[in-house]
C-alpha positions as CSV (number, residue, x, y, z in Angstrom):
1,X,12.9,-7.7,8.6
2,X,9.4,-6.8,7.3
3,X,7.3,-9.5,6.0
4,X,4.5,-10.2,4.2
5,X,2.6,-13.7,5.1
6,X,0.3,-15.1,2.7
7,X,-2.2,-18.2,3.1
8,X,-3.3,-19.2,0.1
9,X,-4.0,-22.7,0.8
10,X,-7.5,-24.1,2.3
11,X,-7.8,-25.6,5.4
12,X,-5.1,-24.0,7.3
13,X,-4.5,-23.3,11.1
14,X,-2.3,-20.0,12.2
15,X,-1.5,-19.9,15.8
16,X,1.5,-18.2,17.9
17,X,3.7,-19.9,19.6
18,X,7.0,-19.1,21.5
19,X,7.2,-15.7,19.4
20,X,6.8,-17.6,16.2
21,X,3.4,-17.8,13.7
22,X,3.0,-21.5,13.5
23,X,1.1,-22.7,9.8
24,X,-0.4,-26.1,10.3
25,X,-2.4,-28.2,8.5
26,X,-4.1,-31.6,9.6
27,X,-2.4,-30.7,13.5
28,X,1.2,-30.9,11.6
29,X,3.2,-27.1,11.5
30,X,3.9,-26.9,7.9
31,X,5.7,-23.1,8.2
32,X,6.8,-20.8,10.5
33,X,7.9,-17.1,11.2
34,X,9.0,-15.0,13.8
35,X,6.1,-12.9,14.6
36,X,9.3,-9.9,14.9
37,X,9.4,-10.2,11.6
38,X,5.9,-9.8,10.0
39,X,3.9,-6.4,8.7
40,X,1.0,-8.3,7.3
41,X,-0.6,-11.4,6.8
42,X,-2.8,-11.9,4.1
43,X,-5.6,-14.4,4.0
44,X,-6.9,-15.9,1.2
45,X,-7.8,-19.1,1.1
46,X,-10.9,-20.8,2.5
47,X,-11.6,-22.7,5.7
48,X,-8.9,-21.0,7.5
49,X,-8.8,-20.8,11.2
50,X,-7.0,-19.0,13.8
51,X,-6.0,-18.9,17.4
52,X,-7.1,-15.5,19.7
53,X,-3.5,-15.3,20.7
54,X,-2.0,-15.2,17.3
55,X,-4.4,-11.9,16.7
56,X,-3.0,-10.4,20.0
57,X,0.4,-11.4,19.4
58,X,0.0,-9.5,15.8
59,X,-1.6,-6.3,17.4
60,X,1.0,-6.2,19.9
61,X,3.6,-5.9,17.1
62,X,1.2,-3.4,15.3
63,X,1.1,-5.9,12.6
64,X,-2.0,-6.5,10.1
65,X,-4.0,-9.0,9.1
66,X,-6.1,-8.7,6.2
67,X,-8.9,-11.1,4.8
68,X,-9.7,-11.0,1.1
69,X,-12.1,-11.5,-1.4
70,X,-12.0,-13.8,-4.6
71,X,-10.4,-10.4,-6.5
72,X,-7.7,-10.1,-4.4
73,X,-9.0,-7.2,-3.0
74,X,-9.2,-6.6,1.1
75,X,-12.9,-7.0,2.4
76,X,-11.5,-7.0,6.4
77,X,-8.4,-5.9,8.3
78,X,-7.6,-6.1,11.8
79,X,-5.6,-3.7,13.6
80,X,-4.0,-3.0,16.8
81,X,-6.2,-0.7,18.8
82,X,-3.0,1.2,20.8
83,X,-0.2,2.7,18.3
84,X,1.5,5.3,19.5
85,X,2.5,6.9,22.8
86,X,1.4,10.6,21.3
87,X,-1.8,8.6,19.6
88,X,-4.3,10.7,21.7
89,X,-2.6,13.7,20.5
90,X,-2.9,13.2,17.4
91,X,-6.0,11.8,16.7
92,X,-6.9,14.6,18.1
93,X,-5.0,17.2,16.0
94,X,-6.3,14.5,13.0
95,X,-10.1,15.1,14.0
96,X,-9.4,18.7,14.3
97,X,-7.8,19.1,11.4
98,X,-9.9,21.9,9.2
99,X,-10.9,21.3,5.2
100,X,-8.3,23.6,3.5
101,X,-5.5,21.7,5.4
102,X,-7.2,18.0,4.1
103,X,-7.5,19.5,0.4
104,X,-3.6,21.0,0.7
105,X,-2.8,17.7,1.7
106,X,-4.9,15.9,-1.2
107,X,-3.2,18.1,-3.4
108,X,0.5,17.3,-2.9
109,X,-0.8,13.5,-2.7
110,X,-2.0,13.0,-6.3
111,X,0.9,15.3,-7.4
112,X,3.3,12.8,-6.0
113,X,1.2,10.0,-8.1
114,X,1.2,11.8,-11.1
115,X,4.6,12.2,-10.6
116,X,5.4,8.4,-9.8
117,X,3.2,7.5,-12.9
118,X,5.3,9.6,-15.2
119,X,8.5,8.1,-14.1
120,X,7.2,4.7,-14.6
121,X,5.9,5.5,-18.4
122,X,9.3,7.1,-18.7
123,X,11.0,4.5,-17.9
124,X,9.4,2.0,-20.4
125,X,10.0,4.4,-23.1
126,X,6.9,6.3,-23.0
127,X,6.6,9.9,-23.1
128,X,5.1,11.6,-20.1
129,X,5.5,15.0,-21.0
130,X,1.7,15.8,-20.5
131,X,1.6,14.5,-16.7
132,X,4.0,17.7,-15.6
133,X,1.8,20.2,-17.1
134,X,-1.4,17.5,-15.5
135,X,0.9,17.7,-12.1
136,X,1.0,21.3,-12.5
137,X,-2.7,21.8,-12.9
138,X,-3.8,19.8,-9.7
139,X,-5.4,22.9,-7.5
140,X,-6.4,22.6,-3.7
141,X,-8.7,19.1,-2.9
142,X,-8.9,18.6,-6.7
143,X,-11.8,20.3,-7.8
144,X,-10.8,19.6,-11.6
145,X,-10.3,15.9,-10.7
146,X,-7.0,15.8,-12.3
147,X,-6.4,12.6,-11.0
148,X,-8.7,11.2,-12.9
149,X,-7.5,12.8,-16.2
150,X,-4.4,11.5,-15.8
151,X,-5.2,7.7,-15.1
152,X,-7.2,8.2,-18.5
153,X,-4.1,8.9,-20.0
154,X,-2.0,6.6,-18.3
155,X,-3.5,2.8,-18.4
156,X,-3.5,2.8,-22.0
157,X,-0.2,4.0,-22.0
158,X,1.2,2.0,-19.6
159,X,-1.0,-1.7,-20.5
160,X,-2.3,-0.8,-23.9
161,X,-5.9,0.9,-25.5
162,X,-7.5,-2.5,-24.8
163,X,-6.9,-2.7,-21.1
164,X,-9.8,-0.9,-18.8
165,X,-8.7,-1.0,-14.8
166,X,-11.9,-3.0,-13.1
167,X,-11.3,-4.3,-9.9
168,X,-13.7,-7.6,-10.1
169,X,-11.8,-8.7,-13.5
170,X,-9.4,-11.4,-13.3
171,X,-6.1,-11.6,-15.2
172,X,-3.6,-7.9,-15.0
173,X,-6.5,-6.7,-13.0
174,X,-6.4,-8.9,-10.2
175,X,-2.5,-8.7,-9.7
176,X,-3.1,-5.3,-9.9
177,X,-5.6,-5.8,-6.8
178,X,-3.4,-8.3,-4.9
179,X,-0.4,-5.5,-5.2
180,X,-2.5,-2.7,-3.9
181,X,-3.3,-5.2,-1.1
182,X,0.3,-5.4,0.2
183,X,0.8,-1.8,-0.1
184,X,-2.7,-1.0,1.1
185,X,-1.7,-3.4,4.6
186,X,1.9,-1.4,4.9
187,X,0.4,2.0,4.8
188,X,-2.2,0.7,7.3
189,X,0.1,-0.3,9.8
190,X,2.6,2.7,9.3
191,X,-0.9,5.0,9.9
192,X,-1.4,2.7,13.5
193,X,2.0,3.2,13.9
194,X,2.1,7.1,13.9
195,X,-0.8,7.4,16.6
196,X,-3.2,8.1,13.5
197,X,-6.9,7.0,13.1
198,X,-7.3,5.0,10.0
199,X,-10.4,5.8,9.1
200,X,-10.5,9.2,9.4
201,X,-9.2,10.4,5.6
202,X,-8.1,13.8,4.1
203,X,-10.0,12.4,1.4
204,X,-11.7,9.3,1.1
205,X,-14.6,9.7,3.4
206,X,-17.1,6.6,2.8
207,X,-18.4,6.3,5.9
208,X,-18.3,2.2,5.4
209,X,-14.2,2.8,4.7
210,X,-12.3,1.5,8.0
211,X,-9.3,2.5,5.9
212,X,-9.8,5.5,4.7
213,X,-6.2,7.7,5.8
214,X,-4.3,4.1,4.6
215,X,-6.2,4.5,1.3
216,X,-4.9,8.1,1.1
217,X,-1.5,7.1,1.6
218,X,-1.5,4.4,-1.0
219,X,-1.7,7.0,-3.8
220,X,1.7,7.7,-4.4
221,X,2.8,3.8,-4.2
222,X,0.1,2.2,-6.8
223,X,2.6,3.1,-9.7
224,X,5.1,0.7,-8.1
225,X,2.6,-2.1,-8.3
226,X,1.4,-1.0,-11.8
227,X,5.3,-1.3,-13.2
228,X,6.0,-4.6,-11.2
229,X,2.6,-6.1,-13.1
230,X,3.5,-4.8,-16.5
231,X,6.6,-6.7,-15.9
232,X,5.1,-10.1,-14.9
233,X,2.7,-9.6,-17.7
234,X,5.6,-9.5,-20.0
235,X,6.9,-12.8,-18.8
236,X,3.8,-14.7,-19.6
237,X,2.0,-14.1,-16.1
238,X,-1.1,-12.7,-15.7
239,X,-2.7,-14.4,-13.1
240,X,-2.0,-14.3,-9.2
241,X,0.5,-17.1,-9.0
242,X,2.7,-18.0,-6.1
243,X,5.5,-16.0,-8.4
244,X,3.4,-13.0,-8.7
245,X,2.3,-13.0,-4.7
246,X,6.1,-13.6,-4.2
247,X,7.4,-10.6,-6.3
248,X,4.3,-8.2,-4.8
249,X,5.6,-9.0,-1.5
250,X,9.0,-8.1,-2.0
251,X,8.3,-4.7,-2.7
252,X,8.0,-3.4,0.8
253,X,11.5,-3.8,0.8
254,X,12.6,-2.2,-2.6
255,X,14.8,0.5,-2.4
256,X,13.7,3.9,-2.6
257,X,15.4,7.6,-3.3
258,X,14.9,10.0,-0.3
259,X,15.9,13.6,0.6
260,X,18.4,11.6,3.6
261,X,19.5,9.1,1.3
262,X,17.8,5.5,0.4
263,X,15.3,4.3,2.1
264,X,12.8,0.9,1.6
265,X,9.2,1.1,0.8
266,X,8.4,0.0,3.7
267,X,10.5,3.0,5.5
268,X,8.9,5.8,3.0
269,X,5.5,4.8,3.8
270,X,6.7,5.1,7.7
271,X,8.0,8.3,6.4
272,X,4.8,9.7,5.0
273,X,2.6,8.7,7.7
274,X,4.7,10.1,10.3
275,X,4.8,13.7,8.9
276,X,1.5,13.4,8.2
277,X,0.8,13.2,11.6
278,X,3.3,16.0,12.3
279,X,1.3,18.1,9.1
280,X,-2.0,17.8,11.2
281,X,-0.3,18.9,14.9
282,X,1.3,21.7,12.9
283,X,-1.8,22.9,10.6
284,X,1.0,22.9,7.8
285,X,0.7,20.6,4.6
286,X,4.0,21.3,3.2
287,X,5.2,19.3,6.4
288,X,4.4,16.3,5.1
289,X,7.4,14.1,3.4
290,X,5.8,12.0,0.2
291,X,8.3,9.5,-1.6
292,X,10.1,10.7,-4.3
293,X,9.7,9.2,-8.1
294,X,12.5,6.5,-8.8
295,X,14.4,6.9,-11.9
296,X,14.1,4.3,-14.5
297,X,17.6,2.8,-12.9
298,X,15.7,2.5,-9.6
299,X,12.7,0.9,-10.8
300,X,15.0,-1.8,-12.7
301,X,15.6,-3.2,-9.5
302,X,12.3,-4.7,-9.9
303,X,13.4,-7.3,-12.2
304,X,15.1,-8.3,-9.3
305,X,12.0,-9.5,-7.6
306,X,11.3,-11.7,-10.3
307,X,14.4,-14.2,-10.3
């Protein structure tokens, strides 16, 4: 079972012990957790410490750990060096890979997200008309920045004219951060996983972005965080609560349409990442297997993570 840890209380201790991540505060285990079990923990609180092994024990399991910020937002992430028995292979084939390949790529990338963000105004009763023809229009790498046309459309749709997406705000914006931070850490570890490099993007290219291919992948998945955040909004919170970082967490394991059937979050990011790495050994873009908008039914299984 994939899990998300989160420490978000000061002055803890996480060590490994006996296969298990040990939480202790004060020399007493307050929590544990099979280390089997976890994709990602996420650190957030201050005067934290941690043992070497646990780190090793993580990387061995191609798990994540990610260290944040006061937004929410990652600022460090460590990741297991060895991921894949073809990794060589394809880093290679990743390196290689030439600029109308990476722009093809782009291109069916923010499709999918303007896509995903239609489905979600959709299904809160909002016309979304506009993002097919805006889906339509996306050319090779985006020269028309069509991506960016549609999120001007979309947030006041979605969270009203007032809202303006700013990553150092607090309130929707920072659960909006937070969310992105459990996706971000899943597609991270699912681009380790498939023998990829993660900073080596179709895209993002900052050369101070260790992340850059995992920040690729996101795009599809924000709208999912973006729906699950308009719906804590509506029940009164708007801050990063235990309930919110509860109900962001569960969606790595949300149930998800596919061309073989359901799948998890969790398993379409897997999905993606792997036939990326199969769209770079191949030179072919259209190899490359991007999730599939839910229907509104599908994304009322989020009010599921809120009980």
């Amino acid at each position: 079972m994939d899990r998300i840890v989160d420490i978000a209380t000061d002055g803890r201790h996480l060590s490994a012990q006996r296969g298990f991540l040990i939480v202790s505060q004060d020399r007493e285990e307050v929590g544990r957790v099979p280390l089997d079990d976890v994709t990602a923990v996420i650190v957030h609180a201050h005067g934290i410490t941690w043992s070497t092994n646990l780190i090793v024990g993580l990387a061995q399991r191609g798990a994540v750990m990610l260290l944040c910020g006061p937004n929410h937002a990652p600022v460090a992430v460590c990741l297991p060096l060895d991921g894949h028995h073809a990794q060589n292979a394809r880093m290679r084939a990743q390196w290689e890979a030439g600029k109308p390949l990476s722009k093809q790529l782009w291109r069916r990338i923010i499709v999918a997200k303007i896509r995903w963000q239609a489905a979600v105004l959709e299904a809160n009763g909002i016309s979304a008309s506009a993002f097919d023809l805006l889906a339509k229009r996306v050319g090779s790498g985006d020269p028309d920045n069509v991506e960016a046309q549609a999120a001007r459309r979309y947030w006041p749709l979605l969270m009203g004219e007032a809202f303006r997406r700013d990553r150092d705000a607090d309130g929707v914006n920072a659960m909006l951060n937070y969310g992105y931070t459990v996706l971000r850490s899943l597609c991270a570890r699912a681009v380790v996983a498939s023998g990829l490099h993660p900073s080596i993007g179709v895209h993002h290219a900052n050369r101070t972005n260790a992340f850059a291919l995992a920040d690729d992948l996101i795009e599809p998945f924000r709208p999912l965080v973006d729906a699950l955040a308009l719906r804590l909004a509506a029940r009164g919170i708007e801050t990063v609560t235990p309930e919110a970082k509860r109900a962001f967490a569960g969606l790595i394991a949300l149930d998800l349409p596919s061309a073989k059937g359901t799948t998890t979050v969790a398993g379409a990011a897997n999905r993606a990442a792997q036939t990326l790495a199969r769209a770079f050994q191949s030179g072919q873009a259209a190899d490359i297997v991007l999730p599939s908008p839910p229907s509104a039914l599908e994304l009322a299984e989020l009010d599921s993570l809120l009980a």
